[in-house]
Steps between C-alpha positions, in 0.01 A plus 500: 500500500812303407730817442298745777523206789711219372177290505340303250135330479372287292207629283279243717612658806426822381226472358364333889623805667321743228187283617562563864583850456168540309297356789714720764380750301107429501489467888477929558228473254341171714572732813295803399203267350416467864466894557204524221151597598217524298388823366225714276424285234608176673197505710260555182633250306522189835180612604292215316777292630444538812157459519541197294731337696290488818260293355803261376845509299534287150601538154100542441527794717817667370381467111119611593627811724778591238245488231265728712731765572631462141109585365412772785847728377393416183173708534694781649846458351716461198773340622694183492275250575703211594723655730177645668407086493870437646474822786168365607718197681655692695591343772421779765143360500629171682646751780738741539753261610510364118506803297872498506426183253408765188848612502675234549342314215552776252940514612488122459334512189676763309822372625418133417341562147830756418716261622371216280466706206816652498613097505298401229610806303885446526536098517286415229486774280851657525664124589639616850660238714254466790699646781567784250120550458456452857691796616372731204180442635589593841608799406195611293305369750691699824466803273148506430406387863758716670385841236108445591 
């Protein structure tokens, strides 16, 4: 930056404006959360859900329906069980109006846990200064989120 534009940052500064640029970045993804509908499989796996949920919504309710669903694919599936525990959440069974929640869960959580292991992985393993770490993990993370 110093030679290109006769500016210069500190690595504090920079590594601020990698953070800002990574959330600039995540708001598209935010944005087309909102246009997600349930489909096919969606419905199969919220249906106990949504009967549940009528009668009342608790963590007694989410861990009896997931196990349900869980045991009723597991007579007529061979699949990954906990993510069939995890997809019968789904949100869409509160409404419509909160599906968009799925999504927007999943971005935030692969961009959160990437970001923080990309951290861990470079500060205290390869003994990078923090804002060093900081921006390495921005990029990682911008390039994973950004590729999927």
């Amino acid at each position: 930056m110093r030679k290109i534009l006769g500016i210069s940052f500190s690595k504090k500064i920079f590594a601020i404006c990698a953070l800002l640029a990574l959330v600039i970045a995540l708001i598209p993804l935010y944005r087309l959360a909102l246009y997600t509908i349930p489909r096919y499989d969606d419905f199969s796996y919220g249906l106990n859900m949504w009967k549940a949920q009528r009668y009342g919504y608790g963590l007694r309710t989410i861990l009896t329906v997931g196990y349900e669903t869980a045991l009723g694919f597991h007579y007529s599936w061979q699949g990954t069980y906990s993510s069939i525990f995890m997809m019968a959440q789904m949100p869409g069974a509160l409404g419509y109006e909160h599906y968009f929640l799925g999504p927007v869960l999943l971005i935030t959580s692969l961009a959160v846990s990437v970001f923080f292991m990309s951290v861990v992985l470079t500060k205290h393993y390869l003994k990078a200064e923090t804002s060093d770490s900081i921006v390495l993990a921005v990029i990682v993370t911008l390039t994973l989120t950004e590729c999927i």
